[in-house]
LOPA-287041 format. One record per atom (N, C-alpha, C): residue number from 1; residue in three letters; atom name; x, y, z. Coordinates in steps of 0.2 Angstrom, whole numbers, m for minus. Example, Ala and Ser with C-alpha at 12.3 -4.5 7.8 and 13.67 -1.06 7.14 Angstrom:
REM LOPA-287041
   drenpa   lumpa   dodo    east   north      up
        1     Ala      N      66     m28      39
        1     Ala     CA      62     m22      39
        1     Ala      C      66     m16      39
        2     Ser      N      64     m11      35
        2     Ser     CA      68      m5      36
        2     Ser      C      64       0      39
END
This chain:
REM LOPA-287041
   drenpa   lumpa   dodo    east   north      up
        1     Unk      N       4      m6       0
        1     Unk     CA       0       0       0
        1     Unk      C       4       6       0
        2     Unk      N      13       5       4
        2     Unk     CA      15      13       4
        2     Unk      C      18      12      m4
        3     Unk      N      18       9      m8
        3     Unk     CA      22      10     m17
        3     Unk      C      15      13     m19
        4     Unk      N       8      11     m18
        4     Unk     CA       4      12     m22
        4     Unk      C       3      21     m21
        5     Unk      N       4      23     m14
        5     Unk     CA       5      29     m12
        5     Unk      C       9      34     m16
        6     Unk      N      15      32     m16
        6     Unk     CA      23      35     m18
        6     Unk      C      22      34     m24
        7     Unk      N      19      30     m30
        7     Unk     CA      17      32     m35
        7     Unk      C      14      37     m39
        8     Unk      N       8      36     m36
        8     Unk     CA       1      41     m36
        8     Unk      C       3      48     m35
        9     Unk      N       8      49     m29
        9     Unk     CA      11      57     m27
        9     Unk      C      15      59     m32
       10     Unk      N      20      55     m34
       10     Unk     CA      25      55     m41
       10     Unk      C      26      52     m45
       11     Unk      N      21      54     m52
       11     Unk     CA      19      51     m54
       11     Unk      C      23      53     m61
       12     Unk      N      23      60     m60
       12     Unk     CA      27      63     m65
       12     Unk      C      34      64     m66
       13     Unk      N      36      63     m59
       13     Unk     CA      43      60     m58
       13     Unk      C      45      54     m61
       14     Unk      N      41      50     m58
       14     Unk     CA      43      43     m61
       14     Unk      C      42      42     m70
       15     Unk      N      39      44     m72
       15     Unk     CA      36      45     m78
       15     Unk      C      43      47     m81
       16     Unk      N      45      54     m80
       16     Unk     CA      51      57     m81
       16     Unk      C      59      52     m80
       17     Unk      N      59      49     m76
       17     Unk     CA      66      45     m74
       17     Unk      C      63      39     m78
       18     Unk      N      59      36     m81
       18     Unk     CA      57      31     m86
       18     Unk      C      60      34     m91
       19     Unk      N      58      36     m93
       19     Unk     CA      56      41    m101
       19     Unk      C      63      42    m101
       20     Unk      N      68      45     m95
       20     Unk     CA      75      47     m96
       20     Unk      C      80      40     m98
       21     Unk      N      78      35     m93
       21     Unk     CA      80      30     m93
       21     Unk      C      80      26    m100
       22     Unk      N      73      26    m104
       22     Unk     CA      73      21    m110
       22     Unk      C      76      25    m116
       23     Unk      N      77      30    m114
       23     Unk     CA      79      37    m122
       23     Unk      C      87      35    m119
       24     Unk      N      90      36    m116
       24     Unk     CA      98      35    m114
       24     Unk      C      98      27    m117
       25     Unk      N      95      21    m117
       25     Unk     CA      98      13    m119
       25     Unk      C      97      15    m126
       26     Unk      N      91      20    m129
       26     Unk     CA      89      18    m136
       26     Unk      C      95      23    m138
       27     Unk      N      98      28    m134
       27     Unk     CA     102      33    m139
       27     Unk      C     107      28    m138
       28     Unk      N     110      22    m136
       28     Unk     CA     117      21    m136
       28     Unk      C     115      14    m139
       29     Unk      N     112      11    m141
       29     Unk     CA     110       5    m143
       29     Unk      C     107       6    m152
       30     Unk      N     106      11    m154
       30     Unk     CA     104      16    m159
       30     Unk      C     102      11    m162
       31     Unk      N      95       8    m159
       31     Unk     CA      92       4    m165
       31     Unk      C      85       8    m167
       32     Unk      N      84      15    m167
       32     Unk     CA      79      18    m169
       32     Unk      C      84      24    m169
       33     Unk      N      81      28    m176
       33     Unk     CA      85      34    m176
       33     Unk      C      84      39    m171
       34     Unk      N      89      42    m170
       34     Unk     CA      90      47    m164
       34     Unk      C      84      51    m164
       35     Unk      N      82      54    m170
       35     Unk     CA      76      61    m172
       35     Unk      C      70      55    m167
       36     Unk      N      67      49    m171
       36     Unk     CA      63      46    m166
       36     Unk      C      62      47    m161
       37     Unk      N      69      43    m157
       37     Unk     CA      67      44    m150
       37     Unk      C      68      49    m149
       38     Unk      N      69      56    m150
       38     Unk     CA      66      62    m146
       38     Unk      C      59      61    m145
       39     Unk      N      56      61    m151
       39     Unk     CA      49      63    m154
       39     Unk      C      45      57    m149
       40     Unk      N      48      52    m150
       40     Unk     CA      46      47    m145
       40     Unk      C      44      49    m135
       41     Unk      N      50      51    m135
       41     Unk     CA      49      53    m129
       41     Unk      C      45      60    m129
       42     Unk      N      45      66    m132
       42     Unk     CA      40      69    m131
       42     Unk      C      33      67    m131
       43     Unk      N      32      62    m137
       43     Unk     CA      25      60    m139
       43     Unk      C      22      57    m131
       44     Unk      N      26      55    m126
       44     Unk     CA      26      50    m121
       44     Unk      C      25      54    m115
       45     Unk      N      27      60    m114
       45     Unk     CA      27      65    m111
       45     Unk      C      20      67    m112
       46     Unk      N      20      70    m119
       46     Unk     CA      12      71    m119
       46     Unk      C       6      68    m117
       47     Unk      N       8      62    m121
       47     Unk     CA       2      55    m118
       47     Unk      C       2      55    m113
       48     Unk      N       5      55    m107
       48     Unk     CA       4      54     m99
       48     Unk      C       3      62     m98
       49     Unk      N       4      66    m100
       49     Unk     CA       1      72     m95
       49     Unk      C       5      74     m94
       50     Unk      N      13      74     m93
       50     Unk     CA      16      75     m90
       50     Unk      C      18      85     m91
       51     Unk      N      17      83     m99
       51     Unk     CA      18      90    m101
       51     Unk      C      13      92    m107
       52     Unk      N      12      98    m108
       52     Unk     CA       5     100    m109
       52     Unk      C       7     101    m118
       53     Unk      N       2     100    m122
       53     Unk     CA       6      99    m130
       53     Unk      C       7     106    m133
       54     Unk      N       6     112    m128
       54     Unk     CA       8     118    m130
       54     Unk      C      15     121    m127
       55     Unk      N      16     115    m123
       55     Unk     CA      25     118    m119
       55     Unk      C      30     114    m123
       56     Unk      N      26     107    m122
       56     Unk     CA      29     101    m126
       56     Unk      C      32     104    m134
       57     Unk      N      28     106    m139
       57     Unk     CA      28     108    m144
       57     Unk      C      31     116    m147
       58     Unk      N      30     118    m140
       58     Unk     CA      33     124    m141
       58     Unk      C      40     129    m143
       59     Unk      N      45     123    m143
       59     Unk     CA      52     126    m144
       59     Unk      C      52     123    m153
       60     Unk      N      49     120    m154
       60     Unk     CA      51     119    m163
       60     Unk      C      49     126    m166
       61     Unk      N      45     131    m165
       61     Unk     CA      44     139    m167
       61     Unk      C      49     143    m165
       62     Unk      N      56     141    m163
       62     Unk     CA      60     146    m160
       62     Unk      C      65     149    m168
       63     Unk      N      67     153    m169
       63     Unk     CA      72     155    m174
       63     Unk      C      76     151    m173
       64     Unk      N      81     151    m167
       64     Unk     CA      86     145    m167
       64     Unk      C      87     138    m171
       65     Unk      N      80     134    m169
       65     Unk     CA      80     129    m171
       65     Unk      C      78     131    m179
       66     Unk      N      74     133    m180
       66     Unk     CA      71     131    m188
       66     Unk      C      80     134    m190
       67     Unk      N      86     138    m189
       67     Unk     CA      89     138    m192
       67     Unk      C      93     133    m195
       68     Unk      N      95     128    m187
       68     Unk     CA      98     122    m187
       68     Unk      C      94     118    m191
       69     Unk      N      87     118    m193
       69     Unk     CA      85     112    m197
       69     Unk      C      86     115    m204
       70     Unk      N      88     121    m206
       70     Unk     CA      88     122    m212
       70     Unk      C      97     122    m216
       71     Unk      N     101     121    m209
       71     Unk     CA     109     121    m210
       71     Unk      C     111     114    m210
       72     Unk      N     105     109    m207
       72     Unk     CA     106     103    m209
       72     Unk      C     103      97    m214
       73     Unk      N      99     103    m219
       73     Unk     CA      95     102    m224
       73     Unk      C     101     103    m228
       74     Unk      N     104     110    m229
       74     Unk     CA     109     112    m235
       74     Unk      C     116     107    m233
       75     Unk      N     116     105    m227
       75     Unk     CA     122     101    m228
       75     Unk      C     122      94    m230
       76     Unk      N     114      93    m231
       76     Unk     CA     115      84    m231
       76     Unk      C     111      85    m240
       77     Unk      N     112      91    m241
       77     Unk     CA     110      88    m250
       77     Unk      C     116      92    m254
       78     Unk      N     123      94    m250
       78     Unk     CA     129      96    m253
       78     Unk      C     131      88    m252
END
């Protein structure tokens, strides 16, 4: 009854130290691409609640990033 407890209060912690946990074996075991597991783990993030899909989704609108995905566009078709 006190795990059931200590779950239910942290729930988003636990969620969080998962999700860190399986994304560190798949980045170094790289048997799905890298890009995936991010997406994987925010899509995971999302599904549980943990994070809300306007915080979660909110940094791919930043200018920095769309720069870097467009310096990685022109480098991978030179």
């Amino acid at each position: 009854m006190n795990l059931v407890f200590f779950v239910s209060n942290n729930f988003d912690a636990l969620t969080t130290v998962l999700v860190l946990v399986m994304s560190i074996i798949l980045f170094i075991k790289n048997t799905i691409a890298p890009e995936l597991t991010g997406l994987l783990c925010v899509a995971i993030f999302i599904a549980t609640g943990v994070l809300s899909p306007e915080k979660a989704l909110s940094g791919f609108g930043s200018p920095s990033l769309i720069t870097l995905m467009g310096l990685f566009a022109v480098s991978s078709a030179l």
